[in-house]
C-alpha positions in Angstrom: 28.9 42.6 -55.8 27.8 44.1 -59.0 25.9 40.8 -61.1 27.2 40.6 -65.0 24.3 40.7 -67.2 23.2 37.3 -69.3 24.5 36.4 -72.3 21.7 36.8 -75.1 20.8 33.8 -76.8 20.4 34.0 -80.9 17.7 32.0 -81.8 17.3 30.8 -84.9 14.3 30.1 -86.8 12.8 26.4 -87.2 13.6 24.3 -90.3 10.8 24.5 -92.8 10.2 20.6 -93.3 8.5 19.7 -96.7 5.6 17.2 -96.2 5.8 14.4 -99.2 2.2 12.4 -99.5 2.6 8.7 -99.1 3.2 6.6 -101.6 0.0 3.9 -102.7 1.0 0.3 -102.5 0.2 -2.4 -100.6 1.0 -2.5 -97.0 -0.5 -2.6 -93.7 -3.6 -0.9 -93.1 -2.9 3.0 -92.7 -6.1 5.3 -91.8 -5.3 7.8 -93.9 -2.8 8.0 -97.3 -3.7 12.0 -97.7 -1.5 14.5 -96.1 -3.6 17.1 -95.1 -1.9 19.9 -96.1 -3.1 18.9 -99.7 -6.9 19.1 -99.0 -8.2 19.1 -95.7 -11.9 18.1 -96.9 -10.4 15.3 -98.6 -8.0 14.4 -95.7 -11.3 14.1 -93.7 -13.6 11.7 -96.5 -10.8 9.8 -96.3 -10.4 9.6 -92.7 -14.0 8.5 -92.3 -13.6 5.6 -95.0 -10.5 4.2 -93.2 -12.3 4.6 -90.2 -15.5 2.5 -91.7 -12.8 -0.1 -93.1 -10.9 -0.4 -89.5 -14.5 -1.3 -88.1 -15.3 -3.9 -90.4 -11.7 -5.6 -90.4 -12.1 -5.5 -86.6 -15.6 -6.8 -86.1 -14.8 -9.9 -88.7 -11.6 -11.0 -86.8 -13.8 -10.5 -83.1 -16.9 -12.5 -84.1 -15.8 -15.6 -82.8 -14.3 -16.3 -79.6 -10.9 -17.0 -80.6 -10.6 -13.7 -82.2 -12.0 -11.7 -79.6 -9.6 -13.5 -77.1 -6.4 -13.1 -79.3 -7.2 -9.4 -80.4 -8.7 -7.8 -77.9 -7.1 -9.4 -74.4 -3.8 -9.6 -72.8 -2.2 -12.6 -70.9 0.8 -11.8 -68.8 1.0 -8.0 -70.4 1.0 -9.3 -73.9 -1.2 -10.0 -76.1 -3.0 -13.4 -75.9 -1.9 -16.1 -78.2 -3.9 -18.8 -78.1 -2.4 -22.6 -79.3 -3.7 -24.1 -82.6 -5.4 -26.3 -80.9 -7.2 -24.7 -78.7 -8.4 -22.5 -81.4 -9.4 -26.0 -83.2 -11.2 -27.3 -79.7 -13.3 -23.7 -79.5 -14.1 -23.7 -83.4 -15.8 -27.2 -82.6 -19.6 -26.3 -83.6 -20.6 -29.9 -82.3 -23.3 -29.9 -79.7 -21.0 -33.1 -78.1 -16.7 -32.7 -77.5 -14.6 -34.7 -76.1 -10.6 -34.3 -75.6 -8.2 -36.7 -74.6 -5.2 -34.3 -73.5 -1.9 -34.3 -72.0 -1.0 -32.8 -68.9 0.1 -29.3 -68.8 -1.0 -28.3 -72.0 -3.5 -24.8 -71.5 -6.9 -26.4 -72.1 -8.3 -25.2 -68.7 -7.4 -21.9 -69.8 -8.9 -22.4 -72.9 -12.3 -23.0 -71.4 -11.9 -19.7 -69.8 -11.4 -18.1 -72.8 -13.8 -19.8 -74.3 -16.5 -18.9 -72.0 -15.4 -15.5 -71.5 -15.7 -14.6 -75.3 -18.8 -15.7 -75.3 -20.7 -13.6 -72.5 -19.2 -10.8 -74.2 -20.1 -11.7 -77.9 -23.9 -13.0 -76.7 -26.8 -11.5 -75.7 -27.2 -14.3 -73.4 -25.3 -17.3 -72.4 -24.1 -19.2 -69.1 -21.3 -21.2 -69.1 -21.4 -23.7 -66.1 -17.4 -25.1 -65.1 -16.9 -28.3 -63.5 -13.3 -28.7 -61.8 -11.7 -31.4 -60.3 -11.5 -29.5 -57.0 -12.1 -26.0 -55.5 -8.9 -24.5 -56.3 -9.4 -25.5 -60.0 -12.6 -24.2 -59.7 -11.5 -20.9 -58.1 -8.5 -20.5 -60.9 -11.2 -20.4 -63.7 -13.0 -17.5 -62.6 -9.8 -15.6 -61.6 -8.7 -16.7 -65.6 -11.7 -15.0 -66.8 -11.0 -11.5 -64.5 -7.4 -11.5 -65.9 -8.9 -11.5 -69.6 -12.1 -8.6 -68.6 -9.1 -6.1 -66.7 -7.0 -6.6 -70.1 -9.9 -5.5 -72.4 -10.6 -1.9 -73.3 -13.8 0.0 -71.7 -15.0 0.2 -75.3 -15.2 -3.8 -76.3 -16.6 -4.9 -73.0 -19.7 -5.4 -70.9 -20.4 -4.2 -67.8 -19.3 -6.2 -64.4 -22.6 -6.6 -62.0 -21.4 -9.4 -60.2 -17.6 -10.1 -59.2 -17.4 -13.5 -56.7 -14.8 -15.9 -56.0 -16.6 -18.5 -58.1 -18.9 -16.8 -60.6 -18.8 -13.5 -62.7 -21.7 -11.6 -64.7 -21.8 -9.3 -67.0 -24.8 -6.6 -68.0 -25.4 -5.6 -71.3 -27.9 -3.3 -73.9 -29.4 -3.9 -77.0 -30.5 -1.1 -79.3 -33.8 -0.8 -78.1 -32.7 -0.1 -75.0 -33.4 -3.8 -72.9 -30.9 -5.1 -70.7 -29.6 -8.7 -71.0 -27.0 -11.0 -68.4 -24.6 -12.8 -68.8 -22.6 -14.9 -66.7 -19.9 -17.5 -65.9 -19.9 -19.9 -62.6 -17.7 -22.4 -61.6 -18.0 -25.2 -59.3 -16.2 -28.2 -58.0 -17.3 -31.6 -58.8 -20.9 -31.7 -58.0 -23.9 -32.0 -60.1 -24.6 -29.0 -62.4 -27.5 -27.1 -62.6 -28.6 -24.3 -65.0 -31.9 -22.5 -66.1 -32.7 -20.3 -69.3 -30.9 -20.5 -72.8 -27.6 -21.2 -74.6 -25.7 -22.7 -71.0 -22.4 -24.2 -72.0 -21.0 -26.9 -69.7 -17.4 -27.4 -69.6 -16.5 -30.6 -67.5 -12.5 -30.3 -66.6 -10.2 -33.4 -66.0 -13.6 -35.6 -65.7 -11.6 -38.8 -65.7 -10.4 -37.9 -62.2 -13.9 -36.7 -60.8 -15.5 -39.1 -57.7 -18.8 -39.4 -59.5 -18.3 -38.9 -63.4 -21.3 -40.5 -64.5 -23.8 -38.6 -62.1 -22.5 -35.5 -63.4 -22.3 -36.0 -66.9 -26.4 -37.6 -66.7 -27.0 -34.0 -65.1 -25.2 -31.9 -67.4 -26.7 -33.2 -70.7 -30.0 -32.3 -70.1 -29.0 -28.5 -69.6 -27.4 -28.0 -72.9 -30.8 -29.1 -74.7 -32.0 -25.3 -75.3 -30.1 -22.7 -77.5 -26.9 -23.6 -78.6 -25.5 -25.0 -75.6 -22.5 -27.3 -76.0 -21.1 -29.6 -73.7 -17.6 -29.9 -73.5 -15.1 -32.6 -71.7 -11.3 -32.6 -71.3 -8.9 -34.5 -69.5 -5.9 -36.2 -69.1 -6.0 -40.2 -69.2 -6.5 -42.1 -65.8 -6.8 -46.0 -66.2 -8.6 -48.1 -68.8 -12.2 -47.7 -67.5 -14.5 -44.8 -66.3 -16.7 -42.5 -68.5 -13.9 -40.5 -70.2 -12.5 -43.4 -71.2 -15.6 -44.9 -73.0 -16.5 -42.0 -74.6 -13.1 -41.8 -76.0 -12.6 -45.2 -77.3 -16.2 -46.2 -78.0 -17.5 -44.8 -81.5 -20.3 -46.9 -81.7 -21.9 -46.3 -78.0 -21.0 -42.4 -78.2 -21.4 -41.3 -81.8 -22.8 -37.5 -81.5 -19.1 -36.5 -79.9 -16.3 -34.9 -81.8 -12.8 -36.1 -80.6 -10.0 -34.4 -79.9 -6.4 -35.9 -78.9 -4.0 -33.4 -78.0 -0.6 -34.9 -77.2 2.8 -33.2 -75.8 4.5 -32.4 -78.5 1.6 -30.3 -79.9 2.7 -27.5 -77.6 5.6 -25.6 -78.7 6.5 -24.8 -75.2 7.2 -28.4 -74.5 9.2 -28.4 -78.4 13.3 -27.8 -78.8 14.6 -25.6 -81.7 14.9 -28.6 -83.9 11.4 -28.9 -83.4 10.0 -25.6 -83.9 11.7 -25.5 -86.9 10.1 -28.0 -88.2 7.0 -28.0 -86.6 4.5 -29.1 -89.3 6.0 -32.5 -89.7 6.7 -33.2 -86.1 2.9 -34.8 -84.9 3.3 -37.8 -88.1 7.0 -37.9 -87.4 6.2 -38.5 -83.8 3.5 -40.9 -83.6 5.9 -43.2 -85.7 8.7 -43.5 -82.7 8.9 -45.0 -79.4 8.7 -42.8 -76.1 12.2 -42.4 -75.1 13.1 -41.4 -78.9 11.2 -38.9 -79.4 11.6 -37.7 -76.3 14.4 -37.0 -77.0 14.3 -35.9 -80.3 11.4 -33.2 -79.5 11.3 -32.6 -76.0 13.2 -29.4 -74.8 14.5 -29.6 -71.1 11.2 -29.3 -68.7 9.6 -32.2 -71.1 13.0 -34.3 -70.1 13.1 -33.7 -67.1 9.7 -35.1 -66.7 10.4 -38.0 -68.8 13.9 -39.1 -66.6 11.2 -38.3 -63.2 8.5 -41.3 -63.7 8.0 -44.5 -65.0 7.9 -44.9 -68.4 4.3 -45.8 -68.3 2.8 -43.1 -66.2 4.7 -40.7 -68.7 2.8 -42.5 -71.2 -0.8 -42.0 -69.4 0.5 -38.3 -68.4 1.6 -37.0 -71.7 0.8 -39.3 -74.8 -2.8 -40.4 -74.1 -1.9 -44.1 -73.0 -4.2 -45.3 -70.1 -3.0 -47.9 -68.2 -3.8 -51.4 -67.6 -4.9 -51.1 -63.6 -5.9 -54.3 -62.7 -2.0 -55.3 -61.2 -2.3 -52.6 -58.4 -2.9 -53.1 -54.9 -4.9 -50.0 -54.3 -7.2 -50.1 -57.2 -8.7 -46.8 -58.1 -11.7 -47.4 -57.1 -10.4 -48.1 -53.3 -8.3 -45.0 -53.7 -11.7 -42.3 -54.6 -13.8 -44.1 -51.8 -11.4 -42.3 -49.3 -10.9 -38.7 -51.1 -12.2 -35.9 -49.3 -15.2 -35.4 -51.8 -16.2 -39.2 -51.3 -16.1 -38.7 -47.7 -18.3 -35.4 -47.7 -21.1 -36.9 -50.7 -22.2 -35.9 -53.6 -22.9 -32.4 -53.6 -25.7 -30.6 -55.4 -27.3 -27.8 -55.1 -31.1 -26.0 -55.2 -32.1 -24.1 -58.5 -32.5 -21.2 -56.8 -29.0 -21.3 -55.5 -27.5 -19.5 -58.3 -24.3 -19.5 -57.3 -24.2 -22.5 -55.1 -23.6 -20.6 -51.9 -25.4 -23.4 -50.1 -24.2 -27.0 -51.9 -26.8 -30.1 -50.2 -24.3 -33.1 -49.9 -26.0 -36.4 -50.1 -25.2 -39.4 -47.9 -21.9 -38.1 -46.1 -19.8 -40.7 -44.7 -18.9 -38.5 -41.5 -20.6 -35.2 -41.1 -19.4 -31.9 -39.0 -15.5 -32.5 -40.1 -13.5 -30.0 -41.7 -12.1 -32.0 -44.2 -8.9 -29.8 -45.3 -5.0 -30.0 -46.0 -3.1 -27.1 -44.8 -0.1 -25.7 -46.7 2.3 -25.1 -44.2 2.9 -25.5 -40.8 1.6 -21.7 -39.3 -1.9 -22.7 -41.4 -2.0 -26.0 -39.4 -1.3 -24.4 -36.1 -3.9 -21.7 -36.3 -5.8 -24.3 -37.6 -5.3 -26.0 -33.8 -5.3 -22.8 -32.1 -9.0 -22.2 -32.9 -10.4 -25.7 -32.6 -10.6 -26.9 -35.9 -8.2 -29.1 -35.7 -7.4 -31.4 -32.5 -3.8 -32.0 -31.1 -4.4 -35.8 -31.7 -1.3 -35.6 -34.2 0.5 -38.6 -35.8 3.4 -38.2 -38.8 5.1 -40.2 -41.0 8.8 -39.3 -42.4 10.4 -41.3 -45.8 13.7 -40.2 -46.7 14.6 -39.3 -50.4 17.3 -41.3 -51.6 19.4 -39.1 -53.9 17.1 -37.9 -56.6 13.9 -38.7 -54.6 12.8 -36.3 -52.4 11.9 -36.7 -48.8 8.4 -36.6 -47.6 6.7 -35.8 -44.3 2.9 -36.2 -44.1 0.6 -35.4 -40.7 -2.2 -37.3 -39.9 -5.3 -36.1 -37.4 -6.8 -38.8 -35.8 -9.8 -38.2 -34.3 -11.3 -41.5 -32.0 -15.3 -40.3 -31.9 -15.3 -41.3 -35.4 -13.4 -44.8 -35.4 -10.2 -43.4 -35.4 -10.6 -41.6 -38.8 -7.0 -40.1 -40.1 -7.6 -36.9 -42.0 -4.5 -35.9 -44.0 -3.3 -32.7 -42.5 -0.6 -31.5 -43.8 2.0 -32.5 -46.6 5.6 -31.3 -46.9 7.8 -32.3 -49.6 11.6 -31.8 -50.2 13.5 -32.1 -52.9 17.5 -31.7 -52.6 17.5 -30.4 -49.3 20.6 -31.2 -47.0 20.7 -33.0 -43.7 20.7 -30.2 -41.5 18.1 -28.5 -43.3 15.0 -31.8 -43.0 16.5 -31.3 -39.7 15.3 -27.9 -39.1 11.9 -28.7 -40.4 11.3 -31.2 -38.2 12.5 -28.8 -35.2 10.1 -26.1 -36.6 6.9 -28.7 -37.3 7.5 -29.9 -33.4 8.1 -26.6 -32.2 4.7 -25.2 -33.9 2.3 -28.7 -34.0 1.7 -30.8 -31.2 2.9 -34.4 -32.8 2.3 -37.4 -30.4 4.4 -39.7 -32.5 6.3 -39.6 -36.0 7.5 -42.5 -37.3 10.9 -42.3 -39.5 12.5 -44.9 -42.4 15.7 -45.7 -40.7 16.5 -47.5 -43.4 20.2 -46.1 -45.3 20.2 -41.9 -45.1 17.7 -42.1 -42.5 19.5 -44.2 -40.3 21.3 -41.4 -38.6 19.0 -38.8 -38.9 16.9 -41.4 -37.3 18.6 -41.5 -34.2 20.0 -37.4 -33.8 15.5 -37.4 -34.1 15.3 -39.5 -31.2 18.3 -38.2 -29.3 16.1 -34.7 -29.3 12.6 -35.9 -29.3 13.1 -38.9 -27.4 10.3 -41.3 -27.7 8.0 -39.0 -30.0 10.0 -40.8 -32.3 10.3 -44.0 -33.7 11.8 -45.2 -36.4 11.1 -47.9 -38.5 13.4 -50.6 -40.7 12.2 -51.0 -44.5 12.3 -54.6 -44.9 9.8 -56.9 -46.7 8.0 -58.0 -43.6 7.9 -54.7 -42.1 6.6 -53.0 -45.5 4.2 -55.6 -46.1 2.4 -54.4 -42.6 2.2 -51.5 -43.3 1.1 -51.8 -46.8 -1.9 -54.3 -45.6 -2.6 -51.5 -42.6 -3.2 -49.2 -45.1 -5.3 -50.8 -47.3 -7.6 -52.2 -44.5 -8.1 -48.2 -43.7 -9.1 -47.8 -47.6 -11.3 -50.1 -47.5 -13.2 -49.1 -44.2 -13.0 -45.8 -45.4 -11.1 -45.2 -42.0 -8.7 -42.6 -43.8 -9.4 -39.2 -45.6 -7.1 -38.0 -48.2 -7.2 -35.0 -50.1 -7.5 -34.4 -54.4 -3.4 -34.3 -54.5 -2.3 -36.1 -57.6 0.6 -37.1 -57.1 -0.5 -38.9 -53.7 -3.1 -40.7 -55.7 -0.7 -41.7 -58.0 2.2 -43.1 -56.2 -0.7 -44.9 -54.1 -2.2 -46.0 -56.9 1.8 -47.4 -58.2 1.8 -50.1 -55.6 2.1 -53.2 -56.2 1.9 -56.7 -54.6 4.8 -59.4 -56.1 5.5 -62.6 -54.9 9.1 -63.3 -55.4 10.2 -67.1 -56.4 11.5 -67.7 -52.6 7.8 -67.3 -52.2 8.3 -63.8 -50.3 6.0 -61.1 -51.0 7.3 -57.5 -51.9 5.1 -54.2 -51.4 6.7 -52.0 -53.9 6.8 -49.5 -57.0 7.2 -51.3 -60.2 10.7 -49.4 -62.0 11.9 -49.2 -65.3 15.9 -49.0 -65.9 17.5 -46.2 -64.5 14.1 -44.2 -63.9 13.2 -45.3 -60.2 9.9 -44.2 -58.3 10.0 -45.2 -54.3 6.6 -43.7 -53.8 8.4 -41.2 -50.8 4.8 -40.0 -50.7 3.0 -43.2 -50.2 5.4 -44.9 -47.9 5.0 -41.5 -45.6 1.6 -41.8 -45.4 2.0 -45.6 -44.3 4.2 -44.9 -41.8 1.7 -42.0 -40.1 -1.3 -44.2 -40.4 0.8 -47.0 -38.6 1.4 -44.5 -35.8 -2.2 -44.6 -34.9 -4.9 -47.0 -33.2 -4.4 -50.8 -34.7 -7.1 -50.8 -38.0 -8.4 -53.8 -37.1 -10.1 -52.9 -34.1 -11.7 -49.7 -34.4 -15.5 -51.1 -34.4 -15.4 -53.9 -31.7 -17.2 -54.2 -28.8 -18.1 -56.7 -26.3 -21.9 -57.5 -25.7 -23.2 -57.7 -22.6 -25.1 -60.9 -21.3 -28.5 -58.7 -21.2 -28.2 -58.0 -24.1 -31.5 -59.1 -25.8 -30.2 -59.6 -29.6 -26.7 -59.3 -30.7 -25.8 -55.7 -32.2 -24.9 -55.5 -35.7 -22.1 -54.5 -37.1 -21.4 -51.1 -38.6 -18.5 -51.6 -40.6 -19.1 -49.7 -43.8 -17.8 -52.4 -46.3 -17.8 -56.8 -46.0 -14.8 -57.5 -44.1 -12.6 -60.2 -46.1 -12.1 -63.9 -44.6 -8.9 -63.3 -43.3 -10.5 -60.7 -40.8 -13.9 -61.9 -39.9 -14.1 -63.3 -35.9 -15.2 -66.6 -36.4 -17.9 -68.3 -33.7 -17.0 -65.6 -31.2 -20.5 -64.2 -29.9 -19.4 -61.4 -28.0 -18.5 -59.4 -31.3 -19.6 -56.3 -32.6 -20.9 -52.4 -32.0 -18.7 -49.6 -32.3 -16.1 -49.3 -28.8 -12.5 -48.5 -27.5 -10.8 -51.5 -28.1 -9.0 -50.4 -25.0 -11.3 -50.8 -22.7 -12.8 -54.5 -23.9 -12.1 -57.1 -21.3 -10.0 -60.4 -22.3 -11.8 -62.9 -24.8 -12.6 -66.2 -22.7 -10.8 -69.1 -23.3 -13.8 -71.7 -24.0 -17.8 -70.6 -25.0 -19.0 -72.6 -21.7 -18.4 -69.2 -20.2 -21.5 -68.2 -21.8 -24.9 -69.2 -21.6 -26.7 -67.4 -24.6 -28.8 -69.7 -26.4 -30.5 -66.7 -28.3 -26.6 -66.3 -30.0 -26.7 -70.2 -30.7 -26.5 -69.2 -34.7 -23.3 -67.4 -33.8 -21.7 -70.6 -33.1 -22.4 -72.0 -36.3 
């Protein structure tokens, strides 16, 4: 088959575009206005002036950390934009700061930056972090690798030294000598820090177990250089060291003060608010709560609003502490039993740089993991290899409506006084029936529970019993009334105050524990519950599940009892941690005390004639 030639293309020759020069007015900054088809030795003068100009427009707006943050770094693939206040906060030349912020409103992040900027602008500098607990501690450092990655080759130092909870950064003068600089992060434990110009940043220090230890530690670092020390955090109570420092001018005057509240955050703002956004702060302070909620607030800040009491909004968001002193489990109670209380302050040598090696002092229990999974397969490899024993106990309160339903999983471990460890919690919001259902299959499927304890109490009434009808009698449910709430209320707080229960840094646990409280009603009955405010209702689902797995345990009351034996030449002393109150003390009964199995103690006599000890004659006073 013969092939038909191809059809030549004409081609015609390109348009001959006229170049004009452009125009000189005032406008953004263009590197060159010559076109350099006019004169090429002039195009390149020019070039070299722009160029000169670029550098010195550049270097002015990247001196201070702020600007080397907003022009040279990128958060979530766009340029960073850092709030007005933080900007305000990292400005703050004072060698003392102090901020009083609501929740949710950047300023760890803003310590990040902060410190970042800074080991890249200085020759030398250490910025020390303080978190609330490991993970915060952890999120800093992974802040401040987000902003290097984002930063061009040309503007940045070099990494040396990349860890989980520290980062450091090698740099050159002109003469040729290398300098360090570095950032390190830790959870809340004594700081330590060697050399010149160390920064300390101390993060939600109104939560930490041992504020004042830590802050007499950090001052003294900050003394060299221009060190600063810097605390932030959201409002917890009407006492502690963040609180003083706050209120009390007189006591603290070196500090400047900062109060950052919700509505300073234009994520938190509707349109009506960003539109008018320079008059919203005095506009604001002059309304109540609900109205200007309401006013201001876009959805997320109402939902928030409609999802707690009005006065733990108040202590959340608008820097309004709250009067403690009508709760059951006071604060103090609460931290005794948190899993940094239980472990001791930690601290660590000054040649542990990066405290790979933290010394805790005076441990409550040693050679315990203390740990909260996050879901059920962690927990059951957590078993599988030892670390955590099969002695398994679970409480279950379910959500009414808009409360969500709670499960919480308890290891008890007898060795150590029958000490409960909080294990695992899972929380669920608008789920249906069938699905808290399926969890429950899947947690006993995976985790060995020996009992769970249920609020039959409305909803849970049936689910109550389908539970039993499967699991038989690894399940028990339990009837919310006063009485029955009361005991397990005054269970609880009897492990608090042994220090017989370990709870993690969650919160919201703390929280709804902390929003208990005792009433006696005019009938003279007494009610365990969460104080409410109109429609906005908080049952403390959290709380009430963690009563209900402690109560599926040993009895508190008789974890350190033993009987003495009739040889014995003096009586043994009690090792119960803190003074029992009167209502619990064993009156004129000799044969008290030690560390046993209650199990295993014979019946109390019925008369002391059974007994001739006249070396325990005191007892019987």
């Amino acid at each position: 088959m013969k092939r038909k030639p191809f059809k030549k293309i004409k081609r015609y020759p390109a348009l001959k575009i006229v170049r004009t020069p452009v125009p000189r007015s005032s406008g953004p900054l263009i590197l060159s206005k010559k076109d350099p088809q006019d004169n090429i030795k002039d195009f390149k003068k020019e070039m070299g002036e722009s160029r000169k100009r670029a550098k010195k427009l550049l270097a002015k707006d990247i001196s201070t950390e702020a600007g080397f943050i907003q022009n040279l770094t990128e958060t979530n693939l766009e340029s960073t934009k850092l709030y007005y206040y933080q900007i305000n906060f990292m400005n703050d030349r004072a060698k003392y700061r102090h901020g009083d912020k609501s929740r949710q409103i950047g300023m760890s992040y803003g310590f990040s930056c902060e410190g970042y900027g800074k080991t890249q602008l200085f020759d030398i500098y250490t910025g020390l972090f303080i978190s609330f607990n490991q993970e915060e501690a952890n999120e800093k450092i992974t802040y401040a690798r987000a902003l290097d990655e984002s930063v061009s080759f040309k503007y940045k130092k070099k990494i040396v030294v990349d860890r989980v909870t520290a980062m450091e950064w090698e740099g050159k003068l002109k003469d040729g000598r290398k300098t360090r600089t570095r950032l390190i992060s830790h959870p809340q434990r004594e700081p330590r820090g060697k050399g010149y110009n160390t920064d300390v940043f101390l993060d939600e220090i109104a939560h930490y177990q041992w504020p004042e230890k830590i802050y007499v530690a950090a001052v003294p670092i900050i003394t060299r250089g221009f060190g600063q020390l810097a605390m932030a955090s959201s409002p917890l109570g009407q006492s502690g060291l963040h609180y003083a420092i706050g209120t009390n001018v007189e006591d603290y005057p070196n500090y400047s003060r900062h109060r950052i509240y919700w509505w300073n955050n234009p994520d938190f703002l509707n349109d009506y608010a960003l539109e008018n956004f320079d008059s919203v702060h005095e506009e604001a302070l002059l309304l109540e709560t609900k109205d200007r909620v309401f006013k201001f607030g876009n959805d997320s800040i109402v939902e928030a609003y409609n999802s707690m009491l009005e006065e733990y909004f108040q202590q959340e968001y608008e820097l309004r502490a709250i009067d403690e002193s009508v709760s059951y489990y006071p604060m103090e109670l609460i931290k005794q039993c948190t899993f940094d209380a239980l472990m001791g302050l930690s601290h660590i040598d000054e040649d542990d740089l990066y405290g790979d090696n933290p010394i805790y002092d005076s441990p409550v229990y040693t050679g315990v993991e203390f740990k909260t999974y996050l879901t059920i397969e962690e927990l059951s490899r957590a078993i599988a290899k030892n670390i955590v024993t099969k002695r398994l106990i679970a409480g279950y309160d379910v959500g009414r409506k808009e409360n969500s339903s709670e499960i919480l999983i308890l290891e008890e471990i007898p060795n150590l006084n029958y000490l409960q460890i909080v294990r695992l919690i899972i929380s669920l919001k608008n789920v249906s029936y069938n699905q808290q259902f399926g969890m429950i299959e899947k947690l006993f499927k995976h985790v060995p529970i020996k009992l769970l304890k249920i609020d039959s109490t409305g909803l849970g009434d049936n689910l109550a019993e389908d539970l039993k009808r499967k699991f038989r009698s690894r399940i028990e449910d339990v009837k919310f009334t006063n009485p029955n709430k009361g005991e397990l209320a005054i269970n609880l707080k009897l492990r608090f105050e042994d220090q017989a229960i370990a709870i993690p840094n969650n919160r919201d646990l703390i929280r709804q524990i902390h929003s208990i409280k005792r009433k006696v009603m005019e009938n003279a009955l007494i009610k365990y519950e969460v104080d409410s405010s109109e429609k906005r209702k908080h049952h403390g689902d959290m709380f009430w599940a963690l009563a209900l797995a402690s109560s599926a345990g040993e009895p508190v009351q008789m974890h350190r009892v033993r009987l003495i034996n009739t040889k014995l030449v003096s009586p043994i002393i009690s090792k119960r941690i803190l003074t029992g109150i009167p209502s619990r003390t064993f009156n004129k009964i000799p044969m008290i005390g030690g560390i046993s199995d209650y199990k295993k103690l014979p019946p109390p006599p019925n008369h002391y004639n059974d007994f001739t000890l006249p070396i325990h004659k005191e007892f019987l006073n």
